[in-house]
C-alpha positions in Angstrom: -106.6 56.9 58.6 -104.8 60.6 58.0 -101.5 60.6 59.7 -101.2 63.6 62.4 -99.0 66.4 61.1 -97.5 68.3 63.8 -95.6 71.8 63.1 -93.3 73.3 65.3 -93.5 76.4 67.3 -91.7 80.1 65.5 -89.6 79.9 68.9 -88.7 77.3 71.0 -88.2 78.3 75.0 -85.8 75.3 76.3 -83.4 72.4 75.0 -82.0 69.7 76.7 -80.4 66.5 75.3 -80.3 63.1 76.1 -78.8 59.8 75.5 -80.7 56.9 73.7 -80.1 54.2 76.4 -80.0 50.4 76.0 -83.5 50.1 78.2 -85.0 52.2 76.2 -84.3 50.2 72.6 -87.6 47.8 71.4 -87.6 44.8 70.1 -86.2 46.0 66.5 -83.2 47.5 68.6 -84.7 51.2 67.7 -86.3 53.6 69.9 -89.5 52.3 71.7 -92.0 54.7 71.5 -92.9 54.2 75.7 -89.5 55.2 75.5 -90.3 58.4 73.8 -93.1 59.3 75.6 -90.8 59.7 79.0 -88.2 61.6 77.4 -90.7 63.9 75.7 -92.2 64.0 79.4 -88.5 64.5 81.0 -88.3 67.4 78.7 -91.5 68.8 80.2 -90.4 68.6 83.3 -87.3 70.3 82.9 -88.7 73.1 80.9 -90.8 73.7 83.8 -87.9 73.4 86.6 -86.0 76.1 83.9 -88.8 78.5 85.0 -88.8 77.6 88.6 -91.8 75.7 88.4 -93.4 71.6 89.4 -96.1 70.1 87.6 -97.0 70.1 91.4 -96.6 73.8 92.0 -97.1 76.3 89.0 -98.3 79.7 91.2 -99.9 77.1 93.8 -101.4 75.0 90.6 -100.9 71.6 89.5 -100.5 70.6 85.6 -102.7 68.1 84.0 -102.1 66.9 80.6 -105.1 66.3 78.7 -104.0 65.1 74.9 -100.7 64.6 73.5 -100.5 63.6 70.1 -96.8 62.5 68.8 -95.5 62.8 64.8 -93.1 60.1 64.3 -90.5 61.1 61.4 -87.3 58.5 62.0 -85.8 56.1 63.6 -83.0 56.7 66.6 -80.4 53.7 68.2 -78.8 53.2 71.1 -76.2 55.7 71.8 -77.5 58.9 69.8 -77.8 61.9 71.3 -81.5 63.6 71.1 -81.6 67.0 71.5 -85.6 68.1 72.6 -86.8 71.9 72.0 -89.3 73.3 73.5 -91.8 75.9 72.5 -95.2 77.0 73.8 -98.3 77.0 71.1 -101.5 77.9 71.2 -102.5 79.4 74.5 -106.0 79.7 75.6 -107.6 80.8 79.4 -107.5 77.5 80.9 -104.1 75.9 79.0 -101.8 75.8 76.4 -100.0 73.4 73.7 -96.5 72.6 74.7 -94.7 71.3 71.5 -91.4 69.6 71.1 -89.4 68.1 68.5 -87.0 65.9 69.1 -84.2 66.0 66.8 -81.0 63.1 66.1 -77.9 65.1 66.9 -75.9 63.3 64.7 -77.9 62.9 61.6 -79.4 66.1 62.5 -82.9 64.5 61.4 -85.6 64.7 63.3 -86.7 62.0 64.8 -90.3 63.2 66.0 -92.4 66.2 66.3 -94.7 66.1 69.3 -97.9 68.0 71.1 -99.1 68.0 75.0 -102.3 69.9 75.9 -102.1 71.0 79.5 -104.5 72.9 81.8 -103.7 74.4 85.1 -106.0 72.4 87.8 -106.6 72.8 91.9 -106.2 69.3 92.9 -107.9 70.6 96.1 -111.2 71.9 94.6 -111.1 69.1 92.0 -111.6 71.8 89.0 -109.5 73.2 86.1 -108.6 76.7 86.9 -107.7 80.1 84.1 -103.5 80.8 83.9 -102.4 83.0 86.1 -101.2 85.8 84.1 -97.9 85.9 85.4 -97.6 81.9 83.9 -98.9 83.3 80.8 -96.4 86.3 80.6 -93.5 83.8 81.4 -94.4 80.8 78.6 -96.4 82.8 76.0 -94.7 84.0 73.1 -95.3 87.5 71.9 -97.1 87.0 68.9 -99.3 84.0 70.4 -103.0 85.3 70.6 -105.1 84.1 73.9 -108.2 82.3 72.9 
């Protein structure tokens, strides 16, 4: 089977760091990939709250993830700093790509490249909904075209 190759974004929109913790440490004492998965979701999260936004509340919306695919490129340990950037892909009517990559502050390697597809949904009507266009003019980077 082909591994996934995952590029980064020309720009990315939001950094935060974080601390490899003890809990989160498998059972070859390196990062466990659950692990991963919440911090790459933490980082989602707080790119949204940097835009005054909840996955619960984007322009009276919720967010929905519908793939995420994750490029593994290194190992990390307990105690090393990630730093997480984030960037916005591909936008389309319905959603957009938010990417990540995940870099090893110390080594300055990075340790994974990574790829959610989200949609904007009303949890009321049960139904996927377009992007407001003032969400799009916020997270859309000049050059991105809309499908």
């Amino acid at each position: 089977m082909p591994r996934i190759k995952l590029k980064p974004p020309e720009t990315f929109a939001f950094r935060m760091e974080r601390s490899v913790g003890l809990s989160d440490l498998n059972y070859a004492k390196h990062l466990d990939s659950l692990s991963m998965l919440q911090i790459l979701h933490e980082a989602r999260l707080q790119y949204l709250a940097s835009l005054g936004f909840t996955e619960e509340d984007i322009f009276g919306l919720g967010l929905v993830v519908t793939d995420l695919a994750v490029d593994f490129r290194s190992e990390s340990f307990a105690n090393d700093v990630l730093v997480i950037d984030v960037g916005i892909g591909k936008v389309s009517r319905y959603g957009l790509d938010i990417c990540l990559q995940v870099t090893n502050s110390a080594l300055d390697s990075i340790v994974c490249m990574a790829k959610m597809g989200v949609v904007l949904f009303d949890f009321d009507r049960h139904q996927m909904v377009a992007l407001p266009q003032q969400f799009k003019q916020l997270v859309q980077p000049p050059e991105t075209e809309v499908a």
